[in-house]
N, C-alpha and C positions, 0 to 999 in steps of 0.2 A: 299662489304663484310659487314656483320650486327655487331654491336657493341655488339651485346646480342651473351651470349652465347648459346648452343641450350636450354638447360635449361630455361633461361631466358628468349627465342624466344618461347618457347611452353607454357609457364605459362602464358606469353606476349597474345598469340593468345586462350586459353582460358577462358582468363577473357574478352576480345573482343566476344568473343562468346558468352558467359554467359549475358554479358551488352544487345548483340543484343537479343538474348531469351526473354529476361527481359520485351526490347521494344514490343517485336512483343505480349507480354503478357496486356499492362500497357494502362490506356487509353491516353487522352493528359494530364491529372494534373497528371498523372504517366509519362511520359514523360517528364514532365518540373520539376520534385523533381530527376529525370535521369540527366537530362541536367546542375542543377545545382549542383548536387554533382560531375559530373565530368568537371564541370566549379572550383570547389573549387579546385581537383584534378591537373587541367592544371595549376591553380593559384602555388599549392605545389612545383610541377617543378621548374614552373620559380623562385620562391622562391631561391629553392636550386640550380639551375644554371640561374644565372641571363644573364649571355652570352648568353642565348638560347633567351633573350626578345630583339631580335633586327628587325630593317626592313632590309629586303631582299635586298641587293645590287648588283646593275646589271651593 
């Protein structure tokens, strides 16, 4: 079961869309100014849940 509600799962799935659009448009220096805004982006996250920065324990 998804933590998102559908709301949140469809807004979720097009901005995933949109980012890929984006790429299939950008060359690689468009790529890599992608990759780092959503490197800032993954940083934000764990910011605000830092429980989510752990290693995988098996």
């Amino acid at each position: 079961m998804s933590s998102l509600n559908r709301q949140q799962a469809d807004r979720l799935v097009q901005n995933i869309t949109a980012v890929e659009q984006l790429l299939a448009e950008v060359d690689e220096d468009g790529a890599e100014e992608i990759l780092d805004e959503l490197y800032l982006l993954i940083t934000k996250v764990f910011e605000q849940y830092p429980q989510l920065d752990r290693e995988d324990e098996d």
